[in-house]
DSSP file (Angstrom, degrees, kcal/mol; ACC not computed):
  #  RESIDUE AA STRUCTURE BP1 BP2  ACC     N-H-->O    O-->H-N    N-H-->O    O-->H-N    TCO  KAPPA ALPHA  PHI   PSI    X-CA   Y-CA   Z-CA
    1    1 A X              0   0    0      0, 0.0    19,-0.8     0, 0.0    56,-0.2   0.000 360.0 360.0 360.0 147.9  -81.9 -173.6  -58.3
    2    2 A X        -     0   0    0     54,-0.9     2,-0.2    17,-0.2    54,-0.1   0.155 360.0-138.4-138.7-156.5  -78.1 -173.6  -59.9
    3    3 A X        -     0   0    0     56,-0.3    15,-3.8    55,-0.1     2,-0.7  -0.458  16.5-152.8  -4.2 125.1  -76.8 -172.2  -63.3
    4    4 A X  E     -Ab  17  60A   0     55,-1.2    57,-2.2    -2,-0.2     2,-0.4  -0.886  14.5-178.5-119.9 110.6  -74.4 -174.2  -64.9
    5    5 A X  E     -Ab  16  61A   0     11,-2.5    11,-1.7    -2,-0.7     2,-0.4  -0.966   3.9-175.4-109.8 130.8  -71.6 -172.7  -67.4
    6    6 A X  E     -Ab  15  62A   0     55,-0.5    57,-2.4    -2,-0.4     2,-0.4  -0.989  10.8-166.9-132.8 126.3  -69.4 -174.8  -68.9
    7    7 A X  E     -Ab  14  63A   0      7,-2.2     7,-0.9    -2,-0.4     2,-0.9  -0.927   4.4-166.6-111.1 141.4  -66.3 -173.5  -71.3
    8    8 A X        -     0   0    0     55,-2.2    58,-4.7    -2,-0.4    59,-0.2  -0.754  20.2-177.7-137.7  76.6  -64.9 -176.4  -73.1
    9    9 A X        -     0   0    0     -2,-0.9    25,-1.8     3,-0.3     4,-0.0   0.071  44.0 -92.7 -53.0-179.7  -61.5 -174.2  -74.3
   10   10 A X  S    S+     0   0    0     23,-0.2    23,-0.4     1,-0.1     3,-0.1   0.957 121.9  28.8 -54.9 -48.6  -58.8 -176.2  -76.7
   11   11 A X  S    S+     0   0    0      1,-0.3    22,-0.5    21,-0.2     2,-0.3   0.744 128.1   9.3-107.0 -29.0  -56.7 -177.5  -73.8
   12   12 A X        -     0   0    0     20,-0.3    -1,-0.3    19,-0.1    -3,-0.3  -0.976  64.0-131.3-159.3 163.1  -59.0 -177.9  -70.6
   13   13 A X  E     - C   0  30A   0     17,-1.4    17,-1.6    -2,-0.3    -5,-0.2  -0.956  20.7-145.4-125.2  95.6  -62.1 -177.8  -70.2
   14   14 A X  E     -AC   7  29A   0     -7,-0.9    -7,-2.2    -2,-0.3     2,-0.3  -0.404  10.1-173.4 -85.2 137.8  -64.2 -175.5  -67.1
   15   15 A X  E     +AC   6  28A   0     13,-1.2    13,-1.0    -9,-0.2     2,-0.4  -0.934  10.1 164.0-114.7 103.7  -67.5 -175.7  -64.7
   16   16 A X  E     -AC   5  27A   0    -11,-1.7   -11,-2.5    11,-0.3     2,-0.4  -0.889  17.7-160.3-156.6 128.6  -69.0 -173.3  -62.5
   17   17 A X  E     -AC   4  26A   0      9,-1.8     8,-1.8    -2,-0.4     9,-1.5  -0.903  15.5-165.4-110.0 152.5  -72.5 -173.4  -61.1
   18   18 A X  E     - C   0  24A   0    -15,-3.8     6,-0.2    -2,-0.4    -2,-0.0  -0.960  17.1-122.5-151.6 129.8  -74.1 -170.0  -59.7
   19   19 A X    >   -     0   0    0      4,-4.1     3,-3.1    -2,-0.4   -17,-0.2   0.157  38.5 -97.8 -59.9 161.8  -76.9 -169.4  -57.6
   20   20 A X  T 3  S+     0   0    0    -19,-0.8    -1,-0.1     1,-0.2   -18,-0.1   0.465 124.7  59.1 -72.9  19.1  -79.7 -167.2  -58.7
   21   21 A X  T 3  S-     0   0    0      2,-0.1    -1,-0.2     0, 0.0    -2,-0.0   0.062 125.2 -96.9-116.0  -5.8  -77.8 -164.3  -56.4
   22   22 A X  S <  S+     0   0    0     -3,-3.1     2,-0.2     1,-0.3    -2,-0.1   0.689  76.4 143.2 101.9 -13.5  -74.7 -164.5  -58.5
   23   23 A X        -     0   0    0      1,-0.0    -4,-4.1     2,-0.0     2,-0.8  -0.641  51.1-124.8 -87.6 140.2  -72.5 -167.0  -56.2
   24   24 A X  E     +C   18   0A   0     -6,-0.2    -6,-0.2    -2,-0.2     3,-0.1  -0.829  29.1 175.6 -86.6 119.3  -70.3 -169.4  -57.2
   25   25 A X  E     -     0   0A   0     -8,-1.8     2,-0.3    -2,-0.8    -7,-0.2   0.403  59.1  -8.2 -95.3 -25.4  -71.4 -172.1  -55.7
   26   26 A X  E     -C   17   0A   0     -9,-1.5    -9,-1.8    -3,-0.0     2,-0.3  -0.953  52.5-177.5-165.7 168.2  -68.9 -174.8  -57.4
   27   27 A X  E     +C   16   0A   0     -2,-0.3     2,-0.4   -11,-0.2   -11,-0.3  -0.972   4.2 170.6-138.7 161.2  -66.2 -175.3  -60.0
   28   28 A X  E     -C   15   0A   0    -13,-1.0   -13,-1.2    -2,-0.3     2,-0.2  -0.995  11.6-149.9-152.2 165.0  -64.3 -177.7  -61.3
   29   29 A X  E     -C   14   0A   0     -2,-0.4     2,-0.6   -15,-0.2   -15,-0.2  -0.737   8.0-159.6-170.9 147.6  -61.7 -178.5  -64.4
   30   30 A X  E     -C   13   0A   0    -17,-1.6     2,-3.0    -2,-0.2   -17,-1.4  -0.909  24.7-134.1-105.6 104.1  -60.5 -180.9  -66.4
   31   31 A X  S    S+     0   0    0     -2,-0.6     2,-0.3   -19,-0.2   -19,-0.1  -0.093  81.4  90.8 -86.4  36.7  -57.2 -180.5  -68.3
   32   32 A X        -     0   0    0     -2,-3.0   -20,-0.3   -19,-0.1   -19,-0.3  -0.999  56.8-170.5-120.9 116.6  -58.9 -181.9  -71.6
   33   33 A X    >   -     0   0    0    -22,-0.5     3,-0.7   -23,-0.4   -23,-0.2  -0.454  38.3 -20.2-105.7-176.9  -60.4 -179.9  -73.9
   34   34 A X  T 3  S+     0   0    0    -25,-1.8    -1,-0.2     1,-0.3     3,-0.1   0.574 121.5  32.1 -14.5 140.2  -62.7 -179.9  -77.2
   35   35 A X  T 3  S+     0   0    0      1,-0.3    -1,-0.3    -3,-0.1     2,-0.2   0.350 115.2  79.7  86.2 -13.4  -62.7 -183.6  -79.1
   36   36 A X  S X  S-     0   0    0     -3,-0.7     2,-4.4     1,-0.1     3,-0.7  -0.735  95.8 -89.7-128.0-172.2  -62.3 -185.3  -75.7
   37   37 A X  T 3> S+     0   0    0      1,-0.2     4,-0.6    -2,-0.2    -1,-0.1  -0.168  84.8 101.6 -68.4  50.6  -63.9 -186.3  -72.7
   38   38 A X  H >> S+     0   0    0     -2,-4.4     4,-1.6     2,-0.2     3,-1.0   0.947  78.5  50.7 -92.0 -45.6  -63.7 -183.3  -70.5
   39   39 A X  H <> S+     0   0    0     -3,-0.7     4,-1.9     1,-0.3     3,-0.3   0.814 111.2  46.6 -89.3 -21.0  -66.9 -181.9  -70.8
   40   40 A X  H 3> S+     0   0    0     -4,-0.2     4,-2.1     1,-0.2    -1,-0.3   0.867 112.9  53.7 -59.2 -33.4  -68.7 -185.1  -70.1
   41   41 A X  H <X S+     0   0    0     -3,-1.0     4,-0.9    -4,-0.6    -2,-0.2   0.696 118.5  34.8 -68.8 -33.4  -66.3 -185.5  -67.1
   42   42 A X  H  X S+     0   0    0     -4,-1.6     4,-2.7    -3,-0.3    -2,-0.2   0.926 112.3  59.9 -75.5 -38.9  -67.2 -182.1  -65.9
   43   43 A X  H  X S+     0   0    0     -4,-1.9     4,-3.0     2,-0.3    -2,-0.2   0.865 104.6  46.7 -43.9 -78.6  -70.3 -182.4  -66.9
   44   44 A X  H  X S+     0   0    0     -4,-2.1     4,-0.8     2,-0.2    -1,-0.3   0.842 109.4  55.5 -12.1 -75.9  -70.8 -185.3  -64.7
   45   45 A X  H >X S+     0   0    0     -4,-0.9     4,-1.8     2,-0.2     3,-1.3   0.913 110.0  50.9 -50.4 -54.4  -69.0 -183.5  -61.4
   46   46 A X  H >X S+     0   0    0     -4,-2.7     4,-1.6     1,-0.3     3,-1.0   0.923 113.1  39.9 -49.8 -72.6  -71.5 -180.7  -61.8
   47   47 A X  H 3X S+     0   0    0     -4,-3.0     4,-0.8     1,-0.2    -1,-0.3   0.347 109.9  56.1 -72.4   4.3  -74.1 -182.5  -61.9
   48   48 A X  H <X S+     0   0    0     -3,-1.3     4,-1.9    -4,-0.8    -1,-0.2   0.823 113.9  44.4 -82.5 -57.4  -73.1 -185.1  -59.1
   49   49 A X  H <X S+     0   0    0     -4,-1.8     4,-0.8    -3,-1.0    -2,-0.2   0.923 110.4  57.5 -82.1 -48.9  -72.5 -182.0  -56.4
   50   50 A X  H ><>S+     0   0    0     -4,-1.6     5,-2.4     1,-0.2     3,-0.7   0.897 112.7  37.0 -19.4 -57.9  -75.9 -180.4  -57.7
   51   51 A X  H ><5S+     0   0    0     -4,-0.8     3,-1.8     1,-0.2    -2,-0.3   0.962 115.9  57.3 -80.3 -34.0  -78.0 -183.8  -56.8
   52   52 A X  H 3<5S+     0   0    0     -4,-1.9    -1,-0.2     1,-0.3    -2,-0.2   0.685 111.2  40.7 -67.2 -30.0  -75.6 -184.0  -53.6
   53   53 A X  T <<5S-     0   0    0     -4,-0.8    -1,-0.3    -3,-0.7    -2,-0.2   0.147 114.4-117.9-128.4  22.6  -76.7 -180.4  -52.4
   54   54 A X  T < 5S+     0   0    0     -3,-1.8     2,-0.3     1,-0.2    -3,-0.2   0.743  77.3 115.2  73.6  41.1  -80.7 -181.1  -53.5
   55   55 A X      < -     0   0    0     -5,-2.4     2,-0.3   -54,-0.0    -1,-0.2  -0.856  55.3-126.7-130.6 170.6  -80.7 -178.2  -56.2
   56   56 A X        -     0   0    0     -2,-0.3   -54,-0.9   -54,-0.1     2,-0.4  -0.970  26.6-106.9-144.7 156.9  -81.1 -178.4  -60.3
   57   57 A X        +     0   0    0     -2,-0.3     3,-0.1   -56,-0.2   -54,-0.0  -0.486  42.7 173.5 -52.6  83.3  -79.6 -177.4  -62.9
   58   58 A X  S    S+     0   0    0     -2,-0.4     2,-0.3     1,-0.1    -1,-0.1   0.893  77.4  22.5 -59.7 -42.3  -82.3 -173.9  -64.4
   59   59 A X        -     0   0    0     15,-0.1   -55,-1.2     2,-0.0     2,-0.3  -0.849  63.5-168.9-138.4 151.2  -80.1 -173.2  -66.7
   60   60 A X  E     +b    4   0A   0     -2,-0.3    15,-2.0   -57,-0.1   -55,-0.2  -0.987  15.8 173.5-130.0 151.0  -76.7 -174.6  -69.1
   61   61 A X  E     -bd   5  75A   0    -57,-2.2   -55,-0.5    -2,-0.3     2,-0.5  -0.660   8.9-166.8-143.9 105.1  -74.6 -172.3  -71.1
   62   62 A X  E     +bd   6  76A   0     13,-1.2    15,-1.2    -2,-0.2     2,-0.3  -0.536  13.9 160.3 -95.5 135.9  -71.4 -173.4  -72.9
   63   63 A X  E     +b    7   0A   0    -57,-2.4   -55,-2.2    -2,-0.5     3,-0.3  -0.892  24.5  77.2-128.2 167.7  -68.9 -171.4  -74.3
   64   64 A X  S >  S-     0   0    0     -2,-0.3     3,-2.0   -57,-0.3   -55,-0.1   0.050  97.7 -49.1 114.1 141.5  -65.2 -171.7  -75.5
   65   65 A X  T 3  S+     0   0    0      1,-0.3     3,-0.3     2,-0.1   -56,-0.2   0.715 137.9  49.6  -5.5 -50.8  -63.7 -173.1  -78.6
   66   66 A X  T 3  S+     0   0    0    -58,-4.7     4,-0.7    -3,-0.3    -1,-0.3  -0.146  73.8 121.9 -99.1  53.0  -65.8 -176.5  -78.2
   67   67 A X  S X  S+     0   0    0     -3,-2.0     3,-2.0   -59,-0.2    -1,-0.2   0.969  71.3  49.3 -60.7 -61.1  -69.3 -174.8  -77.6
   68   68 A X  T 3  S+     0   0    0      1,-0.3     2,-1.6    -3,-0.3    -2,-0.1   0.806  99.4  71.9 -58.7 -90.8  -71.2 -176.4  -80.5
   69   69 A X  T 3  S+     0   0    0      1,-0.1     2,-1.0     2,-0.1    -1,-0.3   0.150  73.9 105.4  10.4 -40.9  -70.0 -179.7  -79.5
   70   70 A X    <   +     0   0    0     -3,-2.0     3,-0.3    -2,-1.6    -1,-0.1  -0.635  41.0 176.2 -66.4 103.6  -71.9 -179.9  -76.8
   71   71 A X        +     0   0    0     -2,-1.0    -1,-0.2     1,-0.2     3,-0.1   0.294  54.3  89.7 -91.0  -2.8  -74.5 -181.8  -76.8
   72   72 A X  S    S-     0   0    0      1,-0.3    -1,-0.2     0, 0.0    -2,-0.1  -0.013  95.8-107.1 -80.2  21.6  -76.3 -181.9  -73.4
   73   73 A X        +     0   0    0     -3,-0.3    -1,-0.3     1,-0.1     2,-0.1  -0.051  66.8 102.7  80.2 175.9  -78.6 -178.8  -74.5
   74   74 A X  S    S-     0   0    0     -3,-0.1     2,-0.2   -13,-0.1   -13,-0.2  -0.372  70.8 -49.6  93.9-175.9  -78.6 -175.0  -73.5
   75   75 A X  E     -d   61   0A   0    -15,-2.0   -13,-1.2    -2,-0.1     2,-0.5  -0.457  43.5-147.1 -93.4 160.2  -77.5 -172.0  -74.8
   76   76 A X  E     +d   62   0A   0     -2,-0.2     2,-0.4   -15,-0.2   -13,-0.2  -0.966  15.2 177.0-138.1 134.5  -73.9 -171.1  -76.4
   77   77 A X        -     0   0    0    -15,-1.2   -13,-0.2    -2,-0.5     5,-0.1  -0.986  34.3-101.9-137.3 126.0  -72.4 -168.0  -76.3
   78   78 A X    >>  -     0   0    0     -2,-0.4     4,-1.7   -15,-0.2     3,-1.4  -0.053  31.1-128.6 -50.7 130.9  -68.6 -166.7  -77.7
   79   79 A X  H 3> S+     0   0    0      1,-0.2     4,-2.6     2,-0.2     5,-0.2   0.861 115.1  61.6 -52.4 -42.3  -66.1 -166.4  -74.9
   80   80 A X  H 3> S+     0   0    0      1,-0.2     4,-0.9     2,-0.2    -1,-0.2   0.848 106.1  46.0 -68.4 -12.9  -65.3 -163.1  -76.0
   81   81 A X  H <> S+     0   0    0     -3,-1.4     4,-2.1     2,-0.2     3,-0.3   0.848 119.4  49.6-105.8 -42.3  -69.6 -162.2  -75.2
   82   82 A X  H  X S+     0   0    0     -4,-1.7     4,-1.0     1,-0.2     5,-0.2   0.890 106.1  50.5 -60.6 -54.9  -68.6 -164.1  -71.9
   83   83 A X  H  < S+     0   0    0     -4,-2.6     4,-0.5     2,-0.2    -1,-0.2   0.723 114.0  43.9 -57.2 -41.9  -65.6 -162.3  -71.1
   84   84 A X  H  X S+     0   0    0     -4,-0.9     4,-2.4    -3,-0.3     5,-0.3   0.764 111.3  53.9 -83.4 -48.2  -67.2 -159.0  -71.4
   85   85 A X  H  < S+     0   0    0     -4,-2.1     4,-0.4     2,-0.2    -2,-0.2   0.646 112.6  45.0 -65.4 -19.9  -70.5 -160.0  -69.4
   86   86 A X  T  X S+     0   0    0     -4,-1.0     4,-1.1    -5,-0.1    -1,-0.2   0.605 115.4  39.4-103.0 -16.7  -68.5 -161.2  -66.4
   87   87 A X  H  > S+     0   0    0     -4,-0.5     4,-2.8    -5,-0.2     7,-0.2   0.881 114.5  51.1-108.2 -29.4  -66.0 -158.6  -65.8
   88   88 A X  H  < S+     0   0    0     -4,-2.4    -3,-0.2    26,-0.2     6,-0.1   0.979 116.7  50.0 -31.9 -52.8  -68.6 -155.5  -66.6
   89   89 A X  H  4 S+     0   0    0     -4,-0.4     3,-0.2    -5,-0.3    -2,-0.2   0.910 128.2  25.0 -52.3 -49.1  -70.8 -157.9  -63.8
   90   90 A X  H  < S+     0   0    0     -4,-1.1     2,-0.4     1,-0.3    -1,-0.2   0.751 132.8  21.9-108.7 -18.6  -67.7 -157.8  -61.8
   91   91 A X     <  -     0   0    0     -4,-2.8    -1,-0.3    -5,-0.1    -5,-0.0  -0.859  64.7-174.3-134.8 103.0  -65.1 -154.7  -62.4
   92   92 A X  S    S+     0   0    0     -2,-0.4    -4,-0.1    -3,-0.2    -3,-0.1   0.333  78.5  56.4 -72.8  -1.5  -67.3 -152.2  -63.8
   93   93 A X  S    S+     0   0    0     21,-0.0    -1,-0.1    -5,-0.0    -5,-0.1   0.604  85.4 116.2-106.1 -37.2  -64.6 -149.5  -64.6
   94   94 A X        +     0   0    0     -7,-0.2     3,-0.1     1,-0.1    -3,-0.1  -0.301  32.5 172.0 -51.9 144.2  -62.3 -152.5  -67.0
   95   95 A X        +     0   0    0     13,-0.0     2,-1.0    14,-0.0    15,-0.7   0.217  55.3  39.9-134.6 -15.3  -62.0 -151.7  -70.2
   96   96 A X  E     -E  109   0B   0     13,-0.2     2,-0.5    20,-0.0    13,-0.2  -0.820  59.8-171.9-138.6 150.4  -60.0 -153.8  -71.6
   97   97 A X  E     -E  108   0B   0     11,-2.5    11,-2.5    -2,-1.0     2,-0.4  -0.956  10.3-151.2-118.9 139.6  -59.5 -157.5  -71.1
   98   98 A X  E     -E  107   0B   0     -2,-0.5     2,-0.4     9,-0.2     9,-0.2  -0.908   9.5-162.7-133.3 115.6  -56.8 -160.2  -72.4
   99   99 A X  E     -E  106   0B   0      7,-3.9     7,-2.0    -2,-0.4     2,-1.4  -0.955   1.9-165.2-129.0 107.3  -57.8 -163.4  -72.8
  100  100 A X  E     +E  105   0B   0     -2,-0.4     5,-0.2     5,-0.2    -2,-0.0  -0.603  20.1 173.0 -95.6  80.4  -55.0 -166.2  -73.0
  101  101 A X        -     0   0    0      3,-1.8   -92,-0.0    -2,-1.4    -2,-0.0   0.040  48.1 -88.9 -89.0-172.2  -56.1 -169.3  -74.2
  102  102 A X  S    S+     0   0    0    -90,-0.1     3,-0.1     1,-0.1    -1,-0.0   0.890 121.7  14.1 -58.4 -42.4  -54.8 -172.7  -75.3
  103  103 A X  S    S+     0   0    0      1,-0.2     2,-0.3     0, 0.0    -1,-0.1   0.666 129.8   2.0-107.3 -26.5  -54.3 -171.6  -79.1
  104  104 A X        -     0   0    0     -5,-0.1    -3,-1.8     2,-0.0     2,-0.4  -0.961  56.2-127.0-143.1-177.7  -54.4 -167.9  -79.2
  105  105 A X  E     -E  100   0B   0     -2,-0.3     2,-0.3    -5,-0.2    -5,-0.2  -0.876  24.7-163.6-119.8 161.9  -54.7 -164.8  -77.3
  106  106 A X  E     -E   99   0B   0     -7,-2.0    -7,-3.9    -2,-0.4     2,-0.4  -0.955  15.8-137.6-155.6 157.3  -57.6 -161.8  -78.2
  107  107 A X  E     -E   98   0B   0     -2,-0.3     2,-0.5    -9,-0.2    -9,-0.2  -0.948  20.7-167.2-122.7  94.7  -57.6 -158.5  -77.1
  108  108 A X  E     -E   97   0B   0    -11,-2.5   -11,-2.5    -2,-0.4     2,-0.1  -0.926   1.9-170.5-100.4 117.4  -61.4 -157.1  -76.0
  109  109 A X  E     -E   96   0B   0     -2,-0.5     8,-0.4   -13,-0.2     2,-0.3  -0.507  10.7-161.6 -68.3 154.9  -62.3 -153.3  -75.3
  110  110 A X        -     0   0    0    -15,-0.7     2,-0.4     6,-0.2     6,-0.2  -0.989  13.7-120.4-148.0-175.9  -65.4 -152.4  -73.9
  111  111 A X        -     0   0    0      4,-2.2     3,-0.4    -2,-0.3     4,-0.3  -0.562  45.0 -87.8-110.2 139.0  -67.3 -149.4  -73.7
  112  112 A X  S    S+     0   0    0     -2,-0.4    -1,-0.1     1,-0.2   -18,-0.0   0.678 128.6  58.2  -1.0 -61.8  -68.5 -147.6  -70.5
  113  113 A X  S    S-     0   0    0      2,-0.1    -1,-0.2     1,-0.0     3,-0.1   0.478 114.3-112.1  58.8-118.9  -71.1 -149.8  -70.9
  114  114 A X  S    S+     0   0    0     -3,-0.4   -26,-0.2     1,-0.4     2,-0.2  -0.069  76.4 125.6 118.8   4.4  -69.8 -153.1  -70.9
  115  115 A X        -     0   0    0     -4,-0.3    -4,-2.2     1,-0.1    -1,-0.4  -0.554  65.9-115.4-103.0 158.5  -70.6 -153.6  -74.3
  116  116 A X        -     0   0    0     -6,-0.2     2,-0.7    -2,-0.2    -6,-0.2  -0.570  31.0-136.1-111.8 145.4  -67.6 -154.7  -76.3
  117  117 A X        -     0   0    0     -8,-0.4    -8,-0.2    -2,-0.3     2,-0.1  -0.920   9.8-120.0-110.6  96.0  -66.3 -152.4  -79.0
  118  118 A X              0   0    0     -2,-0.7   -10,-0.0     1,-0.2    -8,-0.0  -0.163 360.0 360.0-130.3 102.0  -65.3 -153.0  -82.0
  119  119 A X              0   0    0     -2,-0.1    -1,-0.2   -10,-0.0    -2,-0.0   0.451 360.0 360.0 -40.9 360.0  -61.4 -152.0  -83.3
């Protein structure tokens, strides 16, 4: 059993499956983003190396500029809620994070926490 997050930014478009322990188990990315065929093209790879390595897909969650767009089901969640949930999970002391995307940059705090705080 796998989790599959997919961020489908302006400019490329990202795939990471993770085991029910929290390992990344694959990634991939495609240097097309929202309006094009990335996320079917990731989409695809994910799921290719998933049947390849006998496991499914529990879970999808898309985030990133093209979230709604995605149409293969799961839940969608704001990069910035993403950004804050993976580096509390993973640097527990950050408090602030910088996120440089294809069309702008944003600026997150968070709180002891992890929970993101509001300027």
């Amino acid at each position: 059993m796998v989790f599959f997050g997919i961020d489908i930014g302006s400019t490329a478009t990202k795939g990471t499956l993770v085991n029910h322990n929290g390992d990344i188990v694959y990634t991939t990315v495609e240097a097309i983003g929202t309006g094009t065929k990335g996320s079917a093209r990731v989409t695809e790879r994910v799921q290719e190396f998933a049947a390849q390595q006998g496991v499914s897909i529990q879970m999808t969650m898309a985030t990133g500029y093209g979230r709604f767009s995605y149409v293969e089901g799961g839940l969608q969640k704001s990069e910035i809620s993403c950004h804050a949930k993976g580096m509390f999970y993973l640097l527990p002391n950050v408090r602030t994070i910088i996120d440089i995307g294809g069309q702008d940059v944003k600026a997150i705090r968070l709180n002891n926490k992890g929970q993101i705080v509001n300027l």
